[in-house]
C-alpha positions as CSV (number, residue, x, y, z in Angstrom):
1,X,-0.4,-3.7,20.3
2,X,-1.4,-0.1,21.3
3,X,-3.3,2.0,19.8
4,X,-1.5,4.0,16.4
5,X,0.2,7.3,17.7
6,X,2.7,8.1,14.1
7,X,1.4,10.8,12.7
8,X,2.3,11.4,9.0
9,X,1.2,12.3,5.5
10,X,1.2,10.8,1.8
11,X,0.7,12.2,-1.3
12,X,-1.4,8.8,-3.4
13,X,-2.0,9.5,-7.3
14,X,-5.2,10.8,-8.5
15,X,-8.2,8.7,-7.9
16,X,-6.6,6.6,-4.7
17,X,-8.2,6.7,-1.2
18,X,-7.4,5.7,2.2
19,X,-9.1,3.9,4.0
20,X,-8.9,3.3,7.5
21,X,-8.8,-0.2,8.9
22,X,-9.5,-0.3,12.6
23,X,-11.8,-2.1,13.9
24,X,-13.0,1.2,15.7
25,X,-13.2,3.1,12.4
26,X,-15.8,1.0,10.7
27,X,-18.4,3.5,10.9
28,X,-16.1,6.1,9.6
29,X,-14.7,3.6,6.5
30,X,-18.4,3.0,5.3
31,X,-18.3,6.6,5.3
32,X,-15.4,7.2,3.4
33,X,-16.8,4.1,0.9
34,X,-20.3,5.8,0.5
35,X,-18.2,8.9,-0.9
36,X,-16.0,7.1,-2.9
37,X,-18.8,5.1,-4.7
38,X,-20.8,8.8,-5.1
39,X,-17.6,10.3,-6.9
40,X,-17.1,7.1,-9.1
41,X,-20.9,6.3,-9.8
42,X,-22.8,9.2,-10.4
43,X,-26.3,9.4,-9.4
44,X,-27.2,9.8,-13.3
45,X,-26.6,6.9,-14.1
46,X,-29.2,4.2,-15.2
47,X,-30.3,2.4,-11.7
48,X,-30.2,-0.7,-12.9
49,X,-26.7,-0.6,-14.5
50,X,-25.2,1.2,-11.3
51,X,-26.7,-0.3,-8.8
52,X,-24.8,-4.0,-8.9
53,X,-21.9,-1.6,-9.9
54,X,-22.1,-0.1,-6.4
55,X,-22.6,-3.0,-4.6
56,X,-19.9,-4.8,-5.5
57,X,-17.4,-2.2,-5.3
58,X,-18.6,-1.6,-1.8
59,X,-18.2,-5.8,-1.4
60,X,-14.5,-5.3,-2.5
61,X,-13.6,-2.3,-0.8
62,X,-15.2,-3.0,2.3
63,X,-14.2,-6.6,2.2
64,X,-10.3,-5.9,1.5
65,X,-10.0,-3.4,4.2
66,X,-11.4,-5.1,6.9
67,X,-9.7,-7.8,5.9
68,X,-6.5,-5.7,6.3
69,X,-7.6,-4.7,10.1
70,X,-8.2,-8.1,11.3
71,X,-4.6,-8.6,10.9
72,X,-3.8,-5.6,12.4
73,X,-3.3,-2.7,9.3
74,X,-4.3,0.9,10.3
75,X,-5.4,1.8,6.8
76,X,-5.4,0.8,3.6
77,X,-4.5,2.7,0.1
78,X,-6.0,1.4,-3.0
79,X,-7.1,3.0,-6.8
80,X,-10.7,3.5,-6.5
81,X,-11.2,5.2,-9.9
82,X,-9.8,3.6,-13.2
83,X,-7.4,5.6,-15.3
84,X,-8.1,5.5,-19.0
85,X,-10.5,2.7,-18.1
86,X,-7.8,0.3,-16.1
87,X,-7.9,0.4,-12.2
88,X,-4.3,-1.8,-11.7
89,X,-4.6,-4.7,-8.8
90,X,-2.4,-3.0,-6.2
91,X,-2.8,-1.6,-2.7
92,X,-0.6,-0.2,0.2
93,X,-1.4,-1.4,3.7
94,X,-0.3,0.5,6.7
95,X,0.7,-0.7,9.4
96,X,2.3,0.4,12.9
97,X,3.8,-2.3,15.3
98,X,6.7,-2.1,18.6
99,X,9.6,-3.7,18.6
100,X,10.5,-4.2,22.5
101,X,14.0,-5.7,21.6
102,X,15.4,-2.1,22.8
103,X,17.7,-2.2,19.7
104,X,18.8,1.3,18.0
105,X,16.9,1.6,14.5
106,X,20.2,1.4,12.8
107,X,20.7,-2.1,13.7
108,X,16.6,-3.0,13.4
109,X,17.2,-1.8,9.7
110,X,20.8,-4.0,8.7
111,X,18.8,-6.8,10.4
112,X,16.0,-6.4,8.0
113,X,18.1,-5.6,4.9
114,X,20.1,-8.8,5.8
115,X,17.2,-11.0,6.0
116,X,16.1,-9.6,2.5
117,X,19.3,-10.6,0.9
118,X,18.0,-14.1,-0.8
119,X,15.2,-12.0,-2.4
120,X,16.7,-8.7,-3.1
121,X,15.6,-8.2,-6.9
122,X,18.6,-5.5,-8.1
123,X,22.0,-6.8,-6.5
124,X,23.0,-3.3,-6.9
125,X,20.3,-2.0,-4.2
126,X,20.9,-2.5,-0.6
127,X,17.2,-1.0,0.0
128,X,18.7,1.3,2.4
129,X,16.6,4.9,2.6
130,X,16.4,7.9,3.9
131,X,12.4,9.0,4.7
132,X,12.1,12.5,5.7
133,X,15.9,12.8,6.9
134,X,15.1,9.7,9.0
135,X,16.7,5.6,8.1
136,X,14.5,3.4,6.6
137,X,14.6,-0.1,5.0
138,X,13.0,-1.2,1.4
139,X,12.5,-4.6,1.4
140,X,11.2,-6.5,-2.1
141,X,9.6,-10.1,-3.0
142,X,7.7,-11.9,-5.7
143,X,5.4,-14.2,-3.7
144,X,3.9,-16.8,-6.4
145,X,-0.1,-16.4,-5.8
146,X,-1.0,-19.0,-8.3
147,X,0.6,-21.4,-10.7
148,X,-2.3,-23.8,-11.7
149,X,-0.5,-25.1,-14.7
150,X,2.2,-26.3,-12.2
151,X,-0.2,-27.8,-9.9
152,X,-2.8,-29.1,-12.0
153,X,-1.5,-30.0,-15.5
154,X,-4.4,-32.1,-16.4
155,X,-6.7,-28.9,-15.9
156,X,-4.5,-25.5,-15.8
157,X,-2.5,-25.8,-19.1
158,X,-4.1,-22.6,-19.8
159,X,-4.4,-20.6,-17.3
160,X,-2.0,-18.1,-16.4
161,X,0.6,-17.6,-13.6
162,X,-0.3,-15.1,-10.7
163,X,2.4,-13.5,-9.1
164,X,2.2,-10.9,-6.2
165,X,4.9,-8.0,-6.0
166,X,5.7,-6.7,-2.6
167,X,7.6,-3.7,-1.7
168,X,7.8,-3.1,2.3
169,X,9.3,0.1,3.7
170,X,9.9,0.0,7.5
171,X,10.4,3.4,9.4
172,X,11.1,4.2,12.8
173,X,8.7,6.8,14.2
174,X,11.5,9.5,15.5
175,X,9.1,10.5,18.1
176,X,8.5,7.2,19.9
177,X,11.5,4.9,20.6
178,X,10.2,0.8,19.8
179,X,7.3,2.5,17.3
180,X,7.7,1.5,13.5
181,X,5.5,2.4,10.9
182,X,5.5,-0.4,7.7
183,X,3.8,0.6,4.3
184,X,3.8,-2.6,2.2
185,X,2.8,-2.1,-1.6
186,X,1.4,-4.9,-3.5
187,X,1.0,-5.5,-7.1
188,X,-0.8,-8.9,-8.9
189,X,0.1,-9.6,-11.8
190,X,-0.4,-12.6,-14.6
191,X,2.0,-13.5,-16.5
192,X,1.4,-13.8,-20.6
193,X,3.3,-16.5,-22.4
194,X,3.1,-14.5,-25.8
195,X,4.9,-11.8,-24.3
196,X,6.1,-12.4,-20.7
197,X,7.7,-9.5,-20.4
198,X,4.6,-7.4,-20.4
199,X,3.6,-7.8,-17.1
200,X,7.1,-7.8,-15.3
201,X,7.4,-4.3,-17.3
202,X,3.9,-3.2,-15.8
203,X,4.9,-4.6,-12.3
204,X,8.1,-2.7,-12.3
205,X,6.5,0.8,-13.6
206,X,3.5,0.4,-10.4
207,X,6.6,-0.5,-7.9
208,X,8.2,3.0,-9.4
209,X,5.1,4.8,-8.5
210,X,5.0,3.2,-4.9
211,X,8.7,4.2,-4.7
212,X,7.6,8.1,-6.1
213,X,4.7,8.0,-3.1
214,X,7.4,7.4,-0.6
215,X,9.1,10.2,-1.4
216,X,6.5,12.4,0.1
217,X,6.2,10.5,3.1
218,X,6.6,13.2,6.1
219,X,6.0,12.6,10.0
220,X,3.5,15.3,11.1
221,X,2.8,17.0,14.7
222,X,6.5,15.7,15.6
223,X,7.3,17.4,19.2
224,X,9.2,20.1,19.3
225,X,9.4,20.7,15.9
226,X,7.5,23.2,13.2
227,X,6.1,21.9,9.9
228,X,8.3,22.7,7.1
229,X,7.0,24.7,3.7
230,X,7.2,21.6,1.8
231,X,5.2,19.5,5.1
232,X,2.5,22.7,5.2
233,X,1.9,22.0,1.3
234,X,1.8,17.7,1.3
235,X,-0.6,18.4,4.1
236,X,-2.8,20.7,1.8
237,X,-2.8,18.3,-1.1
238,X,-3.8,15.7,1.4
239,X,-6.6,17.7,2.9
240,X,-7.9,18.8,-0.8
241,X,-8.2,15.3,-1.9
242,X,-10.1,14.2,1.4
């Protein structure tokens, strides 16, 4: 694979960061993971309360991202900061690969969509989409993480079932025939048997906010062309939250 050349923008909800993945950005990630510990953890707080507190965020953060990279993600988006004390267990990983089958988007994207049929959730959605005027496809799964009950009966009884929500959207870069850009969002979630539809609810209102991010997806520095009003102000919001 070469190295990244999209350049775009997203808008994430208050208290995400991005994180790049590469394996020549490390130096620059434990950066960005120093900062995001500082704005989380305060320096006021009691040593010996914050100081496992830090350690094992940075375990988690660094160890998902790298993670990420060694299988070939540019960056990764997570919730670093809880929201009325509940940080949910999702993440977006970027990604940019080529496609050298010399095929025109349009027929990379009914490929993809087709493919997708046996686990399209809503019948009703063909997961076709337009990303800043350009085709894209949506592509959804439920990949069963865990079902211990299932596999163990003797010992799992109990324990609940894991299930991980994934929600792909693959974009052609307009700028570089072959390039695709793939921003796969994914949600874990465990299912209660006293109400089961709790966390199918919760999964489906985190998939709405990955679908809401999209919509401020916009390519950047594309030749020949001059940022739009709305582009200028995504990139300002992006900058601000840096």
């Amino acid at each position: 694979m070469t190295a990244p050349t999209a350049s775009f923008l997203v808008v994430v909800p208050p208290g995400w960061a991005r994180l790049p993945a590469g394996e020549d950005q490390r130096g620059e990630l434990g950066e960005i993971v120093r900062t995001v510990i500082a704005r989380a953890l305060p320096d006021d707080l009691p040593r010996d309360r914050a100081e496992p507190l830090r350690q094992e965020m940075r375990k988690r953060l660094l160890g998902a991202v790298v993670e990420a990279g060694d299988s070939g993600a540019t960056a990764v988006y997570m919730p670093v900061q809880p929201v009325d004390g509940y940080t949910p267990p999702v993440s977006i990983i970027e990604s940019e690969v080529d496609d050298d089958s010399e095929e025109a988007p349009e027929q990379v994207v009914a490929q993809l969509l087709a493919e997708a049929l046996p686990t399209r959730r809503d019948p009703d959605d063909t997961g076709l989409r337009e990303v800043d005027g350009g085709i894209a496809a949506r592509t959804e799964q439920t990949v069963r993480r865990a079902d211990v009950a299932a596999e163990l009966p003797e010992v799992g009884a109990d324990l609940p079932v894991v299930d991980d929500r994934q929600v792909t959207y693959s974009i052609p870069v307009p700028h570089r025939p072959g390039r695709w850009v793939l921003m796969s969002f994914s949600a874990i979630s465990r299912s209660d048997p006293a109400d089961p539809e709790a966390a199918e609810q919760l999964t489906d209102a985190l998939v709405m906010l990955f679908d809401a991010v999209m919509t401020t997806f916009r390519w950047t520095d594309v030749p020949g062309t001059d940022p739009t009003p709305l582009e200028r102000r995504i990139s300002q919001i992006a900058e601000a939250r840096a």
